[in-house]
C-alpha positions in Angstrom: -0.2 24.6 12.1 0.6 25.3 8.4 -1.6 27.4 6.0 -0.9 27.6 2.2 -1.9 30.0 -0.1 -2.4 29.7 -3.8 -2.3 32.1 -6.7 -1.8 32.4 -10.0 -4.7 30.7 -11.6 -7.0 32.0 -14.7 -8.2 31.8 -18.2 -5.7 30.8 -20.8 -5.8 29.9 -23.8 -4.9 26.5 -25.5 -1.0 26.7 -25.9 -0.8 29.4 -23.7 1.1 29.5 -20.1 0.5 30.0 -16.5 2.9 30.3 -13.2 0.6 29.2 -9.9 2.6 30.2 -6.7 1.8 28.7 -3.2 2.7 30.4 0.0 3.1 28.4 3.3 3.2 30.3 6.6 3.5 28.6 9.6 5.6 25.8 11.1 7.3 25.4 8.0 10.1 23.3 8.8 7.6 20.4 10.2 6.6 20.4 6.1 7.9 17.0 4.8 5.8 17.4 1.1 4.8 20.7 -0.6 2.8 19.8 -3.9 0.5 21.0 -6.2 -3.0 18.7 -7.1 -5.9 19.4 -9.2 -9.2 18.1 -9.5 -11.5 18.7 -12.4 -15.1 18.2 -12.4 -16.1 14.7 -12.1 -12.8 13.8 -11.8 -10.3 12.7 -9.0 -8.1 14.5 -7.7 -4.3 13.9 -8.8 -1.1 14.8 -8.0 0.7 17.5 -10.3 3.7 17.9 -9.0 5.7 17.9 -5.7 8.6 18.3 -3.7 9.9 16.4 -0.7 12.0 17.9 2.2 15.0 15.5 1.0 15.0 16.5 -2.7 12.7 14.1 -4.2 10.3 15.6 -6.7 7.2 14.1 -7.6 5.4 14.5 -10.4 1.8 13.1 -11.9 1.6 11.9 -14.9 -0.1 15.3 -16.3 2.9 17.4 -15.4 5.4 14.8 -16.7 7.7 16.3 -19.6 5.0 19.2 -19.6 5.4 21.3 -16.5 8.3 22.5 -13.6 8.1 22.8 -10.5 10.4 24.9 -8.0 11.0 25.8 -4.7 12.6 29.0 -2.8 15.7 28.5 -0.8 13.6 29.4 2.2 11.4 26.4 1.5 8.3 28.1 1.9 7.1 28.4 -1.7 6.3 26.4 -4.3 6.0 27.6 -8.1 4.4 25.3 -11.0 5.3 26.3 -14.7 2.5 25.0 -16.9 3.6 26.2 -20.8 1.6 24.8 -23.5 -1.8 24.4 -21.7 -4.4 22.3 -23.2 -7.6 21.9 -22.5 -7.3 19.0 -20.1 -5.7 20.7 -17.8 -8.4 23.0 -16.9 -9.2 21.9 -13.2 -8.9 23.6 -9.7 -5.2 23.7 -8.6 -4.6 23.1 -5.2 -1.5 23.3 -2.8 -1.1 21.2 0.1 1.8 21.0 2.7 2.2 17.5 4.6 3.4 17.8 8.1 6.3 15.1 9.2 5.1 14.0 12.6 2.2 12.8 11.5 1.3 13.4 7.8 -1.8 15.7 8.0 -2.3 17.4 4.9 -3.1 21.4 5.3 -4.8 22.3 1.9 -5.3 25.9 0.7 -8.5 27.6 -0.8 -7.6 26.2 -4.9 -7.2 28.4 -7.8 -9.1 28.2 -10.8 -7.3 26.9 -14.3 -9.5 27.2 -17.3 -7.6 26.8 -20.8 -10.7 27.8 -23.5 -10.7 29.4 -26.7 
């Protein structure tokens, strides 16, 4: 079993900047993806950004040449940098670990991103 846990989430203003950290516990070395999604109302969900066990770094059109994403050494927690938020990106942020041996996703609880004036 994996379980993640988010933080970092809040009210921000338009151009301002947040740092959401995810925590996985658990079997971490079955992780094959660690990423970070969001869904806004009425929306889909969407991939922000995300890192693969072999490097590869995946990231959704939102975060691309906007926001960073990094990983510990320890490969057990995953930071998003989000500068310059806009309104659009106001949505629940979400961290998900995929397991290799089969690909079940374990999602955590969300955190709350609201950029308003």
């Amino acid at each position: 079993q994996i379980q993640v846990v988010e933080s970092g989430g809040g009210l921000v203003q338009p151009g301002g900047s947040l740092r959401l950290t995810c925590v996985a516990t658990g079997n971490i070395a079955s992780i094959y993806v660690l990423g970070w999604y969001r869904q806004a109302p009425g929306k889909e969900r969407e991939v922000v950004a995300a890192l693969t066990r072999d490097g590869r770094t995946i990231l959704g059109d939102s975060a691309k040449g906007r926001f960073n994403v990094a990983e510990n050494n320890a490969k057990d927690t995953l930071v998003l940098l989000m500068p310059n938020l806009v309104s659009a990106d106001s949505a629940v942020y979400c961290c998900n670990a995929q397991r290799d041996s089969d690909y079940v996703g374990f999602w955590g609880q969300g955190t709350q991103v609201t950029v308003s004036s």
